[in-house]
C-alpha positions in Angstrom: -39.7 39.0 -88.3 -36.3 39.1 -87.9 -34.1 36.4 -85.6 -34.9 37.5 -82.3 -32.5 36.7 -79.3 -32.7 37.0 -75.7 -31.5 39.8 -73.1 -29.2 39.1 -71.4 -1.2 44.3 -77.8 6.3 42.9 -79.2 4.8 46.0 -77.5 5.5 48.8 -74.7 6.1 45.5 -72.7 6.5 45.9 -68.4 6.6 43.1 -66.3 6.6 43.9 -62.5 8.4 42.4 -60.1 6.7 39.1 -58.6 4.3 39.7 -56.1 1.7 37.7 -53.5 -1.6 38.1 -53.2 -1.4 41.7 -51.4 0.8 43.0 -53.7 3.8 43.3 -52.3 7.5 42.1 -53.8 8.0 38.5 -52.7 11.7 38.0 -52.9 11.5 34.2 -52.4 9.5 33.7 -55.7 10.9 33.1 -58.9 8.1 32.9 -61.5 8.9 35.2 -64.1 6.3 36.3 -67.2 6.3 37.6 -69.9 3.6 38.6 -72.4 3.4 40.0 -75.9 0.7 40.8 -78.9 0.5 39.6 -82.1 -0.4 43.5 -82.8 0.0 47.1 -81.6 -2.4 48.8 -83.3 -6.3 47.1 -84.1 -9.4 48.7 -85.1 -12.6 48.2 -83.4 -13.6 44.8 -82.4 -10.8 43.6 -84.1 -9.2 40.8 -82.3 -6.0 40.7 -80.1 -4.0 37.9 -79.3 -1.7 38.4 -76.0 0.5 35.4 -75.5 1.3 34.8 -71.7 4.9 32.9 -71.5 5.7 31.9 -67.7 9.3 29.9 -66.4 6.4 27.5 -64.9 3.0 26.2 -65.5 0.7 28.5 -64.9 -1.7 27.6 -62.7 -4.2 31.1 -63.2 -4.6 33.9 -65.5 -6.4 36.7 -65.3 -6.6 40.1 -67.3 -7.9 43.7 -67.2 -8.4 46.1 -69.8 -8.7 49.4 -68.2 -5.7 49.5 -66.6 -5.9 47.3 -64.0 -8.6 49.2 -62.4 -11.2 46.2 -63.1 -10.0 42.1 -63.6 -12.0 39.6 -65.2 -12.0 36.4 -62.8 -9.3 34.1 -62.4 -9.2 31.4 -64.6 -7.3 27.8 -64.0 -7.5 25.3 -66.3 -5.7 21.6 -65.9 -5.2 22.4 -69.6 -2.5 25.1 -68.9 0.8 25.1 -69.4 3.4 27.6 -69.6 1.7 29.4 -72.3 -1.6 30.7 -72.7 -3.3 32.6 -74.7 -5.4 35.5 -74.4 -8.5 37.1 -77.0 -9.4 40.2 -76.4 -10.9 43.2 -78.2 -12.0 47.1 -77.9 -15.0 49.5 -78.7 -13.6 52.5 -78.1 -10.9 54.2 -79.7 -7.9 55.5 -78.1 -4.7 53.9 -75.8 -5.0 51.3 -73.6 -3.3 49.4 -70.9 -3.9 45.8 -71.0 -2.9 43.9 -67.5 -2.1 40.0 -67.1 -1.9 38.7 -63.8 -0.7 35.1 -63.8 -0.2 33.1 -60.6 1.4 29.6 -60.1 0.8 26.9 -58.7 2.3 27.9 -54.7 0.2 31.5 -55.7 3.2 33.8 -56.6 1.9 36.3 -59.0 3.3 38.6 -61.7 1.4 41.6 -63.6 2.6 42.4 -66.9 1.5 45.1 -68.7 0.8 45.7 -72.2 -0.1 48.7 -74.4 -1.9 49.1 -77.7 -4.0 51.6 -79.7 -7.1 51.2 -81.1 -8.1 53.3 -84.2 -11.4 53.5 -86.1 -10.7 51.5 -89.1 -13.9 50.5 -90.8 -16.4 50.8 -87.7 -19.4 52.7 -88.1 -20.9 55.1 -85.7 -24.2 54.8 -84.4 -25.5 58.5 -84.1 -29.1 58.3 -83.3 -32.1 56.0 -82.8 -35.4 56.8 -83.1 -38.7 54.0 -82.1 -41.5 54.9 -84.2 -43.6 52.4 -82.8 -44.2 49.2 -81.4 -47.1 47.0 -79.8 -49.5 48.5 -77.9 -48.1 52.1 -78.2 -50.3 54.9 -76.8 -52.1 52.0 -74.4 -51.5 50.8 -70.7 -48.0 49.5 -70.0 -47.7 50.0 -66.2 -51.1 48.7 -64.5 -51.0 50.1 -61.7 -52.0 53.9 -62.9 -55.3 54.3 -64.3 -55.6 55.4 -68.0 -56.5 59.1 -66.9 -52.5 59.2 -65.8 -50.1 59.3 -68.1 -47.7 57.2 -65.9 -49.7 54.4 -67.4 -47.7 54.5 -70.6 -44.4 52.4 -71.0 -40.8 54.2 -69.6 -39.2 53.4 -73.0 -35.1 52.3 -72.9 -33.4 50.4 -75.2 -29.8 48.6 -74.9 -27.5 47.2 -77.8 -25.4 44.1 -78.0 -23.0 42.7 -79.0 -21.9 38.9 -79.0 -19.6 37.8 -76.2 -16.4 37.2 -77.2 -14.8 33.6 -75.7 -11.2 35.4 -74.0 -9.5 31.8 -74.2 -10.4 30.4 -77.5 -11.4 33.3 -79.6 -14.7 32.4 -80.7 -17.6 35.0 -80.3 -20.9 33.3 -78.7 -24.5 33.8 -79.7 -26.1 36.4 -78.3 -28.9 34.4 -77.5 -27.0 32.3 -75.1 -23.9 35.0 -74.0 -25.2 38.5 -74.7 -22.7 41.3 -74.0 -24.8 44.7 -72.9 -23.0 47.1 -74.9 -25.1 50.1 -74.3 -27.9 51.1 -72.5 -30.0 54.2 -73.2 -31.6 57.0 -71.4 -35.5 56.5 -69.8 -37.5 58.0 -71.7 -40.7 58.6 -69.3 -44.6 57.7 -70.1 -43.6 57.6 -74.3 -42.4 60.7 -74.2 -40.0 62.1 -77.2 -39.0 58.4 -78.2 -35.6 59.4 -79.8 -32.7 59.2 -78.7 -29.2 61.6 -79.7 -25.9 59.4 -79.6 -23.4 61.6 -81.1 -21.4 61.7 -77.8 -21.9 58.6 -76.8 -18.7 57.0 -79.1 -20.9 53.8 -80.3 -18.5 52.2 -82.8 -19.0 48.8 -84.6 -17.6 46.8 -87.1 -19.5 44.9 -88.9 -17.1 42.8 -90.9 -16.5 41.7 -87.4 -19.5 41.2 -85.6 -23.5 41.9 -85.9 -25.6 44.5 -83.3 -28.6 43.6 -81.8 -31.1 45.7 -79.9 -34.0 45.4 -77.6 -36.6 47.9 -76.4 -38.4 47.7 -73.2 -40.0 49.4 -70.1 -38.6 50.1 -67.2 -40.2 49.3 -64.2 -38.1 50.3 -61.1 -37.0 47.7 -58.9 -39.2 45.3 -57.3 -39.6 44.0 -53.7 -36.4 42.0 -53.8 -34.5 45.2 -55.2 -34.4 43.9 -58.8 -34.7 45.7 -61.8 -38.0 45.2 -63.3 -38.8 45.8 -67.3 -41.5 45.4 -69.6 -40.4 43.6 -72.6 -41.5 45.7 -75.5 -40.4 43.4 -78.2 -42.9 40.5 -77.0 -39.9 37.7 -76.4 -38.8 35.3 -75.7 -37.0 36.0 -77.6 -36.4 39.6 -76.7 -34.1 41.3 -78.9 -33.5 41.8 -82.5 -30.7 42.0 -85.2 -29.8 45.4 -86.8 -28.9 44.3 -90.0 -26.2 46.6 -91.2 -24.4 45.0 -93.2 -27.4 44.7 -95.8 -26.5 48.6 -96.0 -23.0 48.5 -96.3 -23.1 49.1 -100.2 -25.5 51.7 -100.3 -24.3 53.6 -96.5 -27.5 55.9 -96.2 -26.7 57.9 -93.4 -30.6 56.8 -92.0 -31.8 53.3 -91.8 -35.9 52.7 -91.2 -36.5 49.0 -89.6 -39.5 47.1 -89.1 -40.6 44.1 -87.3 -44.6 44.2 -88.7 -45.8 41.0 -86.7 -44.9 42.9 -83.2 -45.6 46.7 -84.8 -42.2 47.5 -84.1 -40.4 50.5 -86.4 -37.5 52.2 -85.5 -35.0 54.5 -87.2 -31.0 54.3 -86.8 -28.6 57.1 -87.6 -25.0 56.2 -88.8 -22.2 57.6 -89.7 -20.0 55.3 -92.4 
């Protein structure tokens, strides 16, 4: 069987004018950022480095990477100076907005925004998956419906992930302790048609970057506490397992049969190279 883990940007440079915590201009501060990329162009998963330069220590950073629409949480370190650095990277394609809010230490802050593109490169794109099998298949999955009802089969879903990447030092955590939910599937209901089309659904990976992972399970609603409840189809912990890609990097075939004998499981991927 194979390892099994568990669940779970110078640039188009704009620095606003410093602000409080509400957003509005405060004339009396006089922190001033700025913040540039080591890049303005990267390919999937491919790591950018945004350097945060401040006229003081900066006491908190935080970023966003849609815009400004979402922010990661602050982050204040006793290790900061005046310069920090930032590690981030992308999964889908197109222009983006990177924005760095840093705050000193009297909470003046200052959003600075940065743009970049991110192309294909050498990513592949996942275009289908399809579970053949996998333990106890055909039998009782939800207890609570008799075997006469066909609820009593598993609701089959799947999710993929990828390793966390560490935004402040770079490095890229196991999965097994920091997984990163990078996609999560349609239900498919009581076994039914257990294949799944992700043409549209832009999955790109590079795997001279990082390795996928995936888990299949069966979703159970919520239970009395309102808290998704699943099945865990892969018989964990631990609970998810690596797609080994890159051993098919040479030969590309556009479909890729994998097996996990010792828990039934087979499944099929589709990929574009």
């Amino acid at each position: 069987m194979n390892t099994k883990i568990a669940f779970m940007l110078i640039i188009l440079f704009s620095a606003c004018s410093p602000s409080d915590n509400n957003g509005n201009p405060d004339q009396s501060s006089t922190l001033e950022v700025s913040v540039t990329a080591d890049a303005t162009t990267v390919t999937i998963d491919q790591i950018i480095i945004l350097t945060a330069t401040a006229n003081e220590t900066i006491n908190e950073i935080s970023f966003s990477k849609d815009g400004g629409v979402t922010f990661s949480n602050a982050i204040s370190s006793s290790s900061f100076t005046d310069t920090v650095n930032l590690y981030l990277d992308f999964d889908t394609l197109g222009s983006k907005s990177i924005v760095v809010k840093v705050t000193n230490d009297v909470s003046d802050v200052v959003d600075s925004t940065v743009n970049i593109t991110v192309e294909r490169g050498n990513a592949i794109k996942l275009q289908s998956v399809q579970l053949n099998s996998f333990y106890d298949i055909g039998n009782t999955w939800d207890l609570e419906y008799p075997t006469t009802d066909p609820n009593h089969l598993a609701d089959v879903f799947f999710v993929l992930l990828k390793p966390t990447l560490n935004a402040f030092d770079g490095t890229r955590s196991s999965v097994a302790f920091s997984p990163r939910i990078w996609y999560r599937s349609a239900i498919k209901e009581n076994e039914s048609s257990l294949s799944w089309n992700l043409q549209n659904e832009d999955l790109y990976i590079n795997i001279e970057e990082l390795t996928p992972y995936i888990a299949f399970a069966d979703d159970d609603g919520v239970d009395d506490f309102g808290i998704p409840a699943v099945g865990d189809l892969m018989l964990g912990s631990p609970s998810a397992s690596m797609i080994p890609l890159g051993d098919y990097y040479l030969s590309q075939p556009n479909i890729i049969t994998l097996e996990e004998p010792s828990i039934n499981l087979e499944y099929v991927i589709g990929v574009d190279w």
